[in-house]
N, CA, C and O atoms as a Tinker XYZ file with bonds, in Angstrom:
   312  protein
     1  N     -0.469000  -13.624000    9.918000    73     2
     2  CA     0.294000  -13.392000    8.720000    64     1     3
     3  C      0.907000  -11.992000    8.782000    63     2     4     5
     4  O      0.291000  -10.980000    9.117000    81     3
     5  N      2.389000  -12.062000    8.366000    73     3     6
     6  CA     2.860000  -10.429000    8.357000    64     5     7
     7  C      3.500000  -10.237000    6.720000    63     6     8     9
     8  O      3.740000  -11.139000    5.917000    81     7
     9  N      3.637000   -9.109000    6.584000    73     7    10
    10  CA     4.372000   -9.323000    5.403000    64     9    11
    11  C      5.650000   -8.224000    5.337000    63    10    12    13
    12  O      5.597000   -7.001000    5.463000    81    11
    13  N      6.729000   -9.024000    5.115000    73    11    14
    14  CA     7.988000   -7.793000    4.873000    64    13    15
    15  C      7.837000   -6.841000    3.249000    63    14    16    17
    16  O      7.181000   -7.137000    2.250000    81    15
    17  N      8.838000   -5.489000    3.544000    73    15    18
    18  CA     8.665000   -4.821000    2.530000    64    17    19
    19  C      9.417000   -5.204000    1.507000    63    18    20    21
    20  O      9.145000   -4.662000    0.436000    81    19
    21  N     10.475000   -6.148000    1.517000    73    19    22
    22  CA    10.626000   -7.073000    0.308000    64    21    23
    23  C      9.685000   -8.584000   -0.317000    63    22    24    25
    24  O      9.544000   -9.317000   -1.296000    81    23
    25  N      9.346000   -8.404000    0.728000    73    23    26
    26  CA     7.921000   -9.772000    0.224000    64    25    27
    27  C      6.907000   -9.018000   -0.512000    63    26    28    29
    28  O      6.410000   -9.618000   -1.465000    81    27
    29  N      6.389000   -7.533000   -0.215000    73    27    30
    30  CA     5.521000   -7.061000   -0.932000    64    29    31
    31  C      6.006000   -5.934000   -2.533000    63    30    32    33
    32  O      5.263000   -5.508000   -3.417000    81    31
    33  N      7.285000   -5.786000   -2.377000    73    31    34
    34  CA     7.417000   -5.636000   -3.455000    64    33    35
    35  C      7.542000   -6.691000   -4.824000    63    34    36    37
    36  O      7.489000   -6.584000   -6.049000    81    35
    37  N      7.744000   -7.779000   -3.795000    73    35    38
    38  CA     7.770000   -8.905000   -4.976000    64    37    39
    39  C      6.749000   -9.191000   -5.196000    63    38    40    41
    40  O      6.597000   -9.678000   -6.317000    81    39
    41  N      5.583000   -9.078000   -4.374000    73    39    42
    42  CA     4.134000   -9.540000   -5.083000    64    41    43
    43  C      3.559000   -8.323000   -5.673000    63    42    44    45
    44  O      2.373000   -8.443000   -5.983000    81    43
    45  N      4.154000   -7.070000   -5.931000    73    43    46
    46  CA     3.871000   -6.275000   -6.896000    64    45    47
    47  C      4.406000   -6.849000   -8.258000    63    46    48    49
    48  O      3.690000   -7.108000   -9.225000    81    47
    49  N      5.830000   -7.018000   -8.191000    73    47    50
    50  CA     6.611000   -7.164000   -9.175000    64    49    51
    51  C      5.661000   -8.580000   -9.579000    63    50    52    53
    52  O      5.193000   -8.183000  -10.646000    81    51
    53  N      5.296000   -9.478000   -9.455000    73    51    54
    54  CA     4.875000  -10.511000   -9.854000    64    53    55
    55  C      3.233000  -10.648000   -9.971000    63    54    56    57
    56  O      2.788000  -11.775000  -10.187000    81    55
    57  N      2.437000   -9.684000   -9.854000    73    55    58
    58  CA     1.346000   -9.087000   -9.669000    64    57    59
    59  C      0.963000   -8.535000  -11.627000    63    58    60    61
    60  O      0.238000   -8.790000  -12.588000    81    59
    61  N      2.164000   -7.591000  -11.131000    73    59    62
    62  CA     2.764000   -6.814000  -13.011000    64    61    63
    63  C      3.011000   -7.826000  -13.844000    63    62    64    65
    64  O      3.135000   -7.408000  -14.995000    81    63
    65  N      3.122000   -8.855000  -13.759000    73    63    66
    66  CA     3.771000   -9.609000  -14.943000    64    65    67
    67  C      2.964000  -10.770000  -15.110000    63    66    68    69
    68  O      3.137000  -11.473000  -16.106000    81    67
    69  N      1.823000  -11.151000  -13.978000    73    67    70
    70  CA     0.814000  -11.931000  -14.304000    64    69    71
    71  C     -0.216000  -11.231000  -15.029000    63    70    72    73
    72  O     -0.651000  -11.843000  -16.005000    81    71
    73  N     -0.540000  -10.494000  -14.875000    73    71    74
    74  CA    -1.634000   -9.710000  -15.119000    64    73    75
    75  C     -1.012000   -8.404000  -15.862000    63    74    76    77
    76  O     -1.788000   -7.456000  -15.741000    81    75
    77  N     -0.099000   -8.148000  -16.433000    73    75    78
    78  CA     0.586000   -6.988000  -17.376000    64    77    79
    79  C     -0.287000   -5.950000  -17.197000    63    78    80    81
    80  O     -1.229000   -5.644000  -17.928000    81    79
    81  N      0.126000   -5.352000  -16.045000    73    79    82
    82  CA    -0.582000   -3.938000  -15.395000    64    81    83
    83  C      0.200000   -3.013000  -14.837000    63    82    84    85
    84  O      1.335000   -3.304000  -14.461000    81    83
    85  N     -0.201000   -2.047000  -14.739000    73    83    86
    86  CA     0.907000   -1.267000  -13.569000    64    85    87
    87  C      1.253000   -0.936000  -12.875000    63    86    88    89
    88  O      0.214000   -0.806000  -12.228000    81    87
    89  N      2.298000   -0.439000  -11.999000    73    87    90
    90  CA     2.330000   -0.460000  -10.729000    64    89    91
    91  C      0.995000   -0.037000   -9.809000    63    90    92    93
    92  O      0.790000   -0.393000   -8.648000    81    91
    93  N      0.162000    0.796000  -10.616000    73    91    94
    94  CA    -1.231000    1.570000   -9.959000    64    93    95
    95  C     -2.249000    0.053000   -9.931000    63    94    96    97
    96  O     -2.914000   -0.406000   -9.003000    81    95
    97  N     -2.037000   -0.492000  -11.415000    73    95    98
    98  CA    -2.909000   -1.614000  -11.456000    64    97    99
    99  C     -2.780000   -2.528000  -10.186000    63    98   100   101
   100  O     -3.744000   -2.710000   -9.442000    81    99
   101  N     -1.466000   -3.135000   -9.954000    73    99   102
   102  CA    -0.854000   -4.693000   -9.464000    64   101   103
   103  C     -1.903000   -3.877000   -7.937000    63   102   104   105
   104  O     -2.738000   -4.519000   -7.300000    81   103
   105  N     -1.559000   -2.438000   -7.675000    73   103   106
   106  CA    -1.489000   -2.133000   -6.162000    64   105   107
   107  C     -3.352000   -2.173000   -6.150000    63   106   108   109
   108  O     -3.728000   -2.774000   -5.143000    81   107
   109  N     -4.166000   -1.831000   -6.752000    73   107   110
   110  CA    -5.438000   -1.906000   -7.008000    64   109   111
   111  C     -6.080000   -3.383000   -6.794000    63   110   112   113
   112  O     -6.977000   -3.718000   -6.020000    81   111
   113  N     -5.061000   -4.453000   -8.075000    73   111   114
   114  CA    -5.726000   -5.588000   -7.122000    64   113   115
   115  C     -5.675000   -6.412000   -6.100000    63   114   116   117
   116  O     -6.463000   -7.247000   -5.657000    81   115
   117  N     -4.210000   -5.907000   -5.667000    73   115   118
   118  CA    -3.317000   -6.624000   -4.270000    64   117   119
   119  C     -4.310000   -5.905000   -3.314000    63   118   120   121
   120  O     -4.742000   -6.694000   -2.474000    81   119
   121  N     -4.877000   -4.457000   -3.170000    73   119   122
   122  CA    -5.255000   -4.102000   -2.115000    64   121   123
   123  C     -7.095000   -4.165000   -2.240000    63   122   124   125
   124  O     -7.676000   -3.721000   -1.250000    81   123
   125  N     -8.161000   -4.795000   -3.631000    73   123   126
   126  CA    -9.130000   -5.539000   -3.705000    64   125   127
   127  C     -8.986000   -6.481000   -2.187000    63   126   128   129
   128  O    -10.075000   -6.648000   -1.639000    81   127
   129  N     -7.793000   -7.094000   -1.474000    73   127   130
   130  CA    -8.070000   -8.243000   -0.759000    64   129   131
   131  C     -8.140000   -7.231000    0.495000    63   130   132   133
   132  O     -7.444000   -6.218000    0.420000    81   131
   133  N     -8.966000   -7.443000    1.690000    73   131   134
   134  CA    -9.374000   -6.912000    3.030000    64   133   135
   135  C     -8.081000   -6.837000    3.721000    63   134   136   137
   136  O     -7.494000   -5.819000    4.085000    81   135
   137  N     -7.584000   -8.535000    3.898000    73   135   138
   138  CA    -6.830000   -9.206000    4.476000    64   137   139
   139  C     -5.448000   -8.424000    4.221000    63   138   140   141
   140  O     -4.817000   -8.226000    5.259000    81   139
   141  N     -4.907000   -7.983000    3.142000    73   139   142
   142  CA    -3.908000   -7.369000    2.584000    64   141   143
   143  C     -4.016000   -5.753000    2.541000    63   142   144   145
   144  O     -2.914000   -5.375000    2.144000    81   143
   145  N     -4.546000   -5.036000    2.687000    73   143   146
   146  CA    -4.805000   -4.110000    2.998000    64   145   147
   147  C     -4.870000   -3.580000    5.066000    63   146   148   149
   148  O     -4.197000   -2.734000    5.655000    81   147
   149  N     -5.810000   -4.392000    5.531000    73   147   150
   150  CA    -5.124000   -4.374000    7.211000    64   149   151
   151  C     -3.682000   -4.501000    6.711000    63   150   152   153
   152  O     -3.093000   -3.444000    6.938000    81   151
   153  N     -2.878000   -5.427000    6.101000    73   151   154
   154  CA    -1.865000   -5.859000    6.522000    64   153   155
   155  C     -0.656000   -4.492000    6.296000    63   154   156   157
   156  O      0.260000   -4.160000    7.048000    81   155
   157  N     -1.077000   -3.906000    4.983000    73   155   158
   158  CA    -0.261000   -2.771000    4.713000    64   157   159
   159  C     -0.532000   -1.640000    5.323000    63   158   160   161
   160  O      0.273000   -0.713000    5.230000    81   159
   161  N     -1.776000   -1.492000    6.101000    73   159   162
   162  CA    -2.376000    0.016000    6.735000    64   161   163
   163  C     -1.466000   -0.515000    8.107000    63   162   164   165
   164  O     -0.794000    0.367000    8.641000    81   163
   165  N     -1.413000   -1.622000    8.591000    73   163   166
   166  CA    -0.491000   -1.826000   10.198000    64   165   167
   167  C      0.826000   -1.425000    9.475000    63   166   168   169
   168  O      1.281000   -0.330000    9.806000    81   167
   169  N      1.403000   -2.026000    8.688000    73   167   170
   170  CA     3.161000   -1.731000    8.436000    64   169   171
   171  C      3.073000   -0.042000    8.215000    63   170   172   173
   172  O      3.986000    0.439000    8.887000    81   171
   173  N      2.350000    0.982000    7.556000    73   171   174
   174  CA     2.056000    1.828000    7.473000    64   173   175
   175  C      2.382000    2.961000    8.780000    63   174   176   177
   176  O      2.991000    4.023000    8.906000    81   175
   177  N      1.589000    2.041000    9.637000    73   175   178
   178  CA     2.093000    2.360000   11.105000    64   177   179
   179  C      3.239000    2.017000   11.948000    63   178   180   181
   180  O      2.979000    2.379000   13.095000    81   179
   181  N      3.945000    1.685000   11.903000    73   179   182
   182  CA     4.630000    0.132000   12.641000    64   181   183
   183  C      5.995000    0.528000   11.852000    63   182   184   185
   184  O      6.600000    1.347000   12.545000    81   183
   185  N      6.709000    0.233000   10.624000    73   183   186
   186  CA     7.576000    0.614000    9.819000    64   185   187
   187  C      7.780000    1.666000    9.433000    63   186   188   189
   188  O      6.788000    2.257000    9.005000    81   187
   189  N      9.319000    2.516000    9.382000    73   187   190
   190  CA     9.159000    4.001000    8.878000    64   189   191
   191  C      9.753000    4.243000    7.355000    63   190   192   193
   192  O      9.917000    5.218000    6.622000    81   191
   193  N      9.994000    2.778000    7.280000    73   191   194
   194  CA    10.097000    2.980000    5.674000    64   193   195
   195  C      8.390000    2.737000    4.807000    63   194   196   197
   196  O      7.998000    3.381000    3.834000    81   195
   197  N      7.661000    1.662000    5.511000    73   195   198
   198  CA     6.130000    2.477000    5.044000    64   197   199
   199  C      5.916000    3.073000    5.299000    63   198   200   201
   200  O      5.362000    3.568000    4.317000    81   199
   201  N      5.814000    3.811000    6.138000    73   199   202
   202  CA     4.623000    5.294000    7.013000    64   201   203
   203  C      6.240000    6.356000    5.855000    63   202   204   205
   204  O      6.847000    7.260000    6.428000    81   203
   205  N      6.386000    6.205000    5.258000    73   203   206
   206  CA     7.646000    7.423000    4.527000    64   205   207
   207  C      6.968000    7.758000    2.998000    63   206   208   209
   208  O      6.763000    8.821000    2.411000    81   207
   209  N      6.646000    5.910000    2.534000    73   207   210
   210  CA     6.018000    5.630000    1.622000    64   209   211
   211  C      4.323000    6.298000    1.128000    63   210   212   213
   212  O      3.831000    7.031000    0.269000    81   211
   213  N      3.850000    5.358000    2.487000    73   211   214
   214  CA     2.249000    5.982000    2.282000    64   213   215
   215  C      2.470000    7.762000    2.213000    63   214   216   217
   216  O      2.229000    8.395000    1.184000    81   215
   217  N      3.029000    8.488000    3.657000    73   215   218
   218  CA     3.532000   10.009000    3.318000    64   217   219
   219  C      3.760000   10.683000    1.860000    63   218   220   221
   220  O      3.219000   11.639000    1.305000    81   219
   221  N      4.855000    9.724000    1.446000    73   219   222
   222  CA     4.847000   10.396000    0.148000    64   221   223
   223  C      3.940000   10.286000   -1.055000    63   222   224   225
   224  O      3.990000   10.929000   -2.104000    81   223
   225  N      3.158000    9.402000   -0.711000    73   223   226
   226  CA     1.654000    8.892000   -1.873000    64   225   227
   227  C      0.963000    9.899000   -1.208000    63   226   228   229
   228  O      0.989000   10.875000   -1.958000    81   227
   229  N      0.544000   10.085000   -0.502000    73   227   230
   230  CA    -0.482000   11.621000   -0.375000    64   229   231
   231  C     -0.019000   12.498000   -0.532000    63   230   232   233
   232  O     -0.783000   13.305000   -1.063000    81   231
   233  N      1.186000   12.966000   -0.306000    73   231   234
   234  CA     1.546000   14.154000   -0.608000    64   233   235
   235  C      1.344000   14.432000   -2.286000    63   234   236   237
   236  O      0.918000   15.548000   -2.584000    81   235
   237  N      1.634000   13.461000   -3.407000    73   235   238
   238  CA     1.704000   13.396000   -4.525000    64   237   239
   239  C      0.942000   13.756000   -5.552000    63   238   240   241
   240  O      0.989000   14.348000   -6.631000    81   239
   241  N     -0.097000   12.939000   -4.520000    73   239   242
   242  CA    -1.302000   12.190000   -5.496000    64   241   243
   243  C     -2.702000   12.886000   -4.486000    63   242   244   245
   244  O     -3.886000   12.678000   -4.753000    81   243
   245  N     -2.157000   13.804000   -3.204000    73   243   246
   246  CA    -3.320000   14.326000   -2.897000    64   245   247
   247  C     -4.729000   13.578000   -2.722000    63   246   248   249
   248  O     -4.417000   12.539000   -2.141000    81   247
   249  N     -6.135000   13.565000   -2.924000    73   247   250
   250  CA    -7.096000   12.990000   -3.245000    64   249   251
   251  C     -7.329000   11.972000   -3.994000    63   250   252   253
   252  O     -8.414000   11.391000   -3.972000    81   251
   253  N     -6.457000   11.666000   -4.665000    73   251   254
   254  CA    -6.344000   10.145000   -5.706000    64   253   255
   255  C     -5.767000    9.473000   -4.696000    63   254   256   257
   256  O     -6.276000    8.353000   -4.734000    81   255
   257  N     -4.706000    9.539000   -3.485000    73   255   258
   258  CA    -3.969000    8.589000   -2.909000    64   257   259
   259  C     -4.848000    7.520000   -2.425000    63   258   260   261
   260  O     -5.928000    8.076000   -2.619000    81   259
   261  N     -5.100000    6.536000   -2.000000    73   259   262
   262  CA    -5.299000    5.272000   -1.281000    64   261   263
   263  C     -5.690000    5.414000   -0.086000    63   262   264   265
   264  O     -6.629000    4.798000    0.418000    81   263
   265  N     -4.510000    6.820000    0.838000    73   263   266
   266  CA    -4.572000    6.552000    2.228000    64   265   267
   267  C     -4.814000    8.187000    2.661000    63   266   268   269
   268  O     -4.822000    9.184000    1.938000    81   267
   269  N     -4.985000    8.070000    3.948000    73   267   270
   270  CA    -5.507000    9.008000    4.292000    64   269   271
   271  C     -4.189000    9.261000    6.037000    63   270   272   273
   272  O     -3.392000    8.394000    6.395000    81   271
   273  N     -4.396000   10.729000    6.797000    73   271   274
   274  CA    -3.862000   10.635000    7.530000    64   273   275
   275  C     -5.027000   10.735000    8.883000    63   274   276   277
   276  O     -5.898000   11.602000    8.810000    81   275
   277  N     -4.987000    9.944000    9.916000    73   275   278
   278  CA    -6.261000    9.796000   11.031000    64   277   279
   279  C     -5.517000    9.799000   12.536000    63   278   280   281
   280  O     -5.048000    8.776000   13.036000    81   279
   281  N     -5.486000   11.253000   13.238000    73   279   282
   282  CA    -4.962000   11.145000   14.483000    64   281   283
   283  C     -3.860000   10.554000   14.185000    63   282   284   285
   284  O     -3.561000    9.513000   14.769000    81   283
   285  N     -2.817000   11.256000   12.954000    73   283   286
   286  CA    -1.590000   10.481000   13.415000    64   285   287
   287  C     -1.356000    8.802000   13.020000    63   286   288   289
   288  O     -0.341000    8.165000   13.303000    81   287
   289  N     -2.601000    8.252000   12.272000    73   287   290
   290  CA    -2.347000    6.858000   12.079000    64   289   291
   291  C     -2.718000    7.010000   10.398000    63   290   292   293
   292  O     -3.567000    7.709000    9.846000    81   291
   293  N     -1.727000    6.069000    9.845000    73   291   294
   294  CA    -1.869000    5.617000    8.243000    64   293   295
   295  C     -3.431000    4.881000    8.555000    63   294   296   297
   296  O     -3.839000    4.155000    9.462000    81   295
   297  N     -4.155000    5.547000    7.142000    73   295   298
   298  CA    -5.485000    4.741000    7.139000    64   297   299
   299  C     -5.858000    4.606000    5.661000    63   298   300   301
   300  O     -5.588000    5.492000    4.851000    81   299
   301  N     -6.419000    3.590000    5.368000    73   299   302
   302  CA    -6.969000    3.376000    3.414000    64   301   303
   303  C     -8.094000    4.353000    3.783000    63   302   304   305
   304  O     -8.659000    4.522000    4.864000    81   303
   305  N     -8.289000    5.023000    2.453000    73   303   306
   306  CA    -9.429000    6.471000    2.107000    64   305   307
   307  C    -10.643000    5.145000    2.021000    63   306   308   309
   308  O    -10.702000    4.224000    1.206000    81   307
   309  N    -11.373000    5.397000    2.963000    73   307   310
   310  CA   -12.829000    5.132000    2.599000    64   309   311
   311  C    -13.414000    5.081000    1.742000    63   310   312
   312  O    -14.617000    4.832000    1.829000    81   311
């Protein structure tokens, strides 16, 4: 399974409107799944419009972010 970065914004966008949450919410329970999380930590790597994305969520959000930086590879914070 792969997922494009318009396939996953739509299962945000449709994430938000099942569950009337917010963008922090939808991304909290989209990334609850294992399976979906590998999937966004590889595009992370792999795509430079994710690896731009995750970049700019740490830079932001510092210690609250999600991800972490490891030898150069996008990684979810432990």
């Amino acid at each position: 399974m792969d997922i494009a970065n318009g396939d996953f914004a739509q299962l945000v966008k449709r994430t938000r409107e099942k569950f009337g949450v917010s963008i922090d919410g939808a991304h909290d329970l989209i990334f609850a799944d294992d399976e979906m999380r590998r999937l966004v930590a590889r595009r992370g790597n792999q795509d430079a419009e994710c690896r731009k994305q995750a970049l700019w969520d740490m830079r932001e959000k510092g210690d609250r972010s999600r991800f972490i930086e490891v030898d150069g590879k996008i990684r979810f914070r432990p």
